[in-house]
C-alpha atoms as an extended CHARMM CRD file, in Angstrom:
* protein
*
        69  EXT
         1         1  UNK       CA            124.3150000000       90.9210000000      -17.9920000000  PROA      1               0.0000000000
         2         2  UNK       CA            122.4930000000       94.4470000000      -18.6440000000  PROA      2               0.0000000000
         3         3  UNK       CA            124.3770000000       97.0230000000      -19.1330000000  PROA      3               0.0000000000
         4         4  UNK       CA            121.9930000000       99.5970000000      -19.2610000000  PROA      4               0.0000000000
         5         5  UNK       CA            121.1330000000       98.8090000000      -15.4400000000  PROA      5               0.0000000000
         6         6  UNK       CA            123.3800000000      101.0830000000      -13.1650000000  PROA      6               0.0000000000
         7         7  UNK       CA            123.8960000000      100.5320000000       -9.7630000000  PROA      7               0.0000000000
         8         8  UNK       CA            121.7150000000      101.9890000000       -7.3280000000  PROA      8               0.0000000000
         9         9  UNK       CA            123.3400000000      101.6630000000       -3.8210000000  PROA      9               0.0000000000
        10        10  UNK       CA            125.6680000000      104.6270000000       -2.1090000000  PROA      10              0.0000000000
        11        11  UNK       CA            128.1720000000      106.0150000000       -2.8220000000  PROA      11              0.0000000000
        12        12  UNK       CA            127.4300000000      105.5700000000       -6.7140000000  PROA      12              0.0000000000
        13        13  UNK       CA            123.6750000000      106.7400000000       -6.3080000000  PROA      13              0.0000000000
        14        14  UNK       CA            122.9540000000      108.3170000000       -3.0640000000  PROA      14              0.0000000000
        15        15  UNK       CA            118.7360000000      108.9280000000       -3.5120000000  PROA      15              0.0000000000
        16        16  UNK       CA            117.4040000000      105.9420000000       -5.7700000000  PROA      16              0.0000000000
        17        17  UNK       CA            113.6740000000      106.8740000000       -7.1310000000  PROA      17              0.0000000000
        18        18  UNK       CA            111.0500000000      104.7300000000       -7.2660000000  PROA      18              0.0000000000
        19        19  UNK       CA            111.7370000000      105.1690000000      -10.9460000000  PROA      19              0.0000000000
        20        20  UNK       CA            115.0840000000      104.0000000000      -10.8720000000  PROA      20              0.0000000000
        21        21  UNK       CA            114.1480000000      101.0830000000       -8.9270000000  PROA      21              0.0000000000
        22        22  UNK       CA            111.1880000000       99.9640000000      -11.5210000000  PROA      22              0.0000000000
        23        23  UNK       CA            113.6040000000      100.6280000000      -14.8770000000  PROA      23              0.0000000000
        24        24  UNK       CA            116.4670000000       98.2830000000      -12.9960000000  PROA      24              0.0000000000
        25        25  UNK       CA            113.4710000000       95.9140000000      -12.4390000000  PROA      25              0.0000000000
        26        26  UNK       CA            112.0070000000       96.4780000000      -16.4730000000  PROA      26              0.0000000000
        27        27  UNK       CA            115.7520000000       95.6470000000      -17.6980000000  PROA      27              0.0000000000
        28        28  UNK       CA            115.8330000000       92.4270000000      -16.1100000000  PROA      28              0.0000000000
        29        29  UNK       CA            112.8870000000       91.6790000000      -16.7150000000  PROA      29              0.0000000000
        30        30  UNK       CA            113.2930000000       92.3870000000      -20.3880000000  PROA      30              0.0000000000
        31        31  UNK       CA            116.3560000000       90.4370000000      -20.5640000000  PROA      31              0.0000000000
        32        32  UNK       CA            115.5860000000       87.3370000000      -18.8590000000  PROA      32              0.0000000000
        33        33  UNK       CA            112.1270000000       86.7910000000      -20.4860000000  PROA      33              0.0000000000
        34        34  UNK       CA            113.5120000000       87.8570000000      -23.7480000000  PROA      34              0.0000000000
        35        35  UNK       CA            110.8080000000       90.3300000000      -24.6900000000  PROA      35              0.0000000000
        36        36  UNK       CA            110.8380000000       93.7270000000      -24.7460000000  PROA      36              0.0000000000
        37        37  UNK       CA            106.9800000000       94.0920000000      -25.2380000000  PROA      37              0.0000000000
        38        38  UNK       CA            105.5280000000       90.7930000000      -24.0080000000  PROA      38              0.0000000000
        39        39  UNK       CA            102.1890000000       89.7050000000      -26.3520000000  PROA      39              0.0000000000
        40        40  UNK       CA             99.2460000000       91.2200000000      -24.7800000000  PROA      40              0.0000000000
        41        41  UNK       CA             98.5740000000       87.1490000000      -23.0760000000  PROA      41              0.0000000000
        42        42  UNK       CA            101.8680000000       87.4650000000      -21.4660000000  PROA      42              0.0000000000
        43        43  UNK       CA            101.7180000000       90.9400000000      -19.8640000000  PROA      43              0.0000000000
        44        44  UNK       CA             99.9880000000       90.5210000000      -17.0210000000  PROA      44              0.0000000000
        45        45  UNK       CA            103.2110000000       87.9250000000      -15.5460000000  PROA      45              0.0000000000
        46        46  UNK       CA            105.8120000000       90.3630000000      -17.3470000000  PROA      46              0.0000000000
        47        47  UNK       CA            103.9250000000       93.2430000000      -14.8990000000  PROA      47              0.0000000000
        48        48  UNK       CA            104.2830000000       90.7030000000      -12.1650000000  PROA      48              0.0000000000
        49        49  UNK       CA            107.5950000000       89.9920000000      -12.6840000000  PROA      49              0.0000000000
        50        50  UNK       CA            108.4310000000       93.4770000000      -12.7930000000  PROA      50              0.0000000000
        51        51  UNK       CA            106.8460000000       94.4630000000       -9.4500000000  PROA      51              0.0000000000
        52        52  UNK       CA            108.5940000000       91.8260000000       -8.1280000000  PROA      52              0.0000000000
        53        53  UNK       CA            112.1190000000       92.4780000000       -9.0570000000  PROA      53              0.0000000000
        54        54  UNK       CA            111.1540000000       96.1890000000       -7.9780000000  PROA      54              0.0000000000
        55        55  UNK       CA            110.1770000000       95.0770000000       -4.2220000000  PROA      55              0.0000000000
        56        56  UNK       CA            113.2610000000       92.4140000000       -3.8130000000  PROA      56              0.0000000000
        57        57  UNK       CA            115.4360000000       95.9540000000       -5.3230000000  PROA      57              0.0000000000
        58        58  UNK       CA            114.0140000000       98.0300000000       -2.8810000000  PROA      58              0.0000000000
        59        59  UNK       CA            114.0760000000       95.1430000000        0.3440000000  PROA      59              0.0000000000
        60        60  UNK       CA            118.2970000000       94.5680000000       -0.7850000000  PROA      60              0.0000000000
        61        61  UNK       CA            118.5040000000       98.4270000000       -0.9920000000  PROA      61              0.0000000000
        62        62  UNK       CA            117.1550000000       99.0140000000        2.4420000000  PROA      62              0.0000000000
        63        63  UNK       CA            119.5800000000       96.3930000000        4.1250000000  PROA      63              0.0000000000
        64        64  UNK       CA            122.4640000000       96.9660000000        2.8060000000  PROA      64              0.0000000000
        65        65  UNK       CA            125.2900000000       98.0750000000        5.1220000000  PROA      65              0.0000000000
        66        66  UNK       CA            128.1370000000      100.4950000000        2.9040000000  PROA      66              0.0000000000
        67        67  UNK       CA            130.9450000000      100.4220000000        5.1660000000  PROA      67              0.0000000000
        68        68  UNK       CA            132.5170000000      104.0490000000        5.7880000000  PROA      68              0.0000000000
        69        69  UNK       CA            128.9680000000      105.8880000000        4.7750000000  PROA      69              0.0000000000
């Protein structure tokens, strides 16, 4: 779906940044809503949206189990 989000869990990234994490979210986001700037009465729930595909990122991060790591 977005190619220019790369995957973020061991062994293909061993320490993800918070920065990683919010550019992951900022991709979907961009590509579900269809904007890549929202209008300035949109931003506020693009912003949202973005912090919130940044915390359910981090949450899966932290509880996945790699097998053999």
């Amino acid at each position: 779906m977005c190619r220019s989000i790369h995957t973020l869990r061991p062994p293909y990234t061993e320490d993800v940044t918070e920065e990683e994490v919010r550019a992951a979210a900022l991709q979907y986001v961009r590509k579900v809503s269809g904007f890549r700037r929202p209008a300035a009465h949109n931003a506020e729930a693009f912003d949202r949206a973005v912090d919130a595909v940044a915390a359910a990122t981090d949450e899966l991060l932290a509880s996945l189990v790699v097998r053999g790591a």
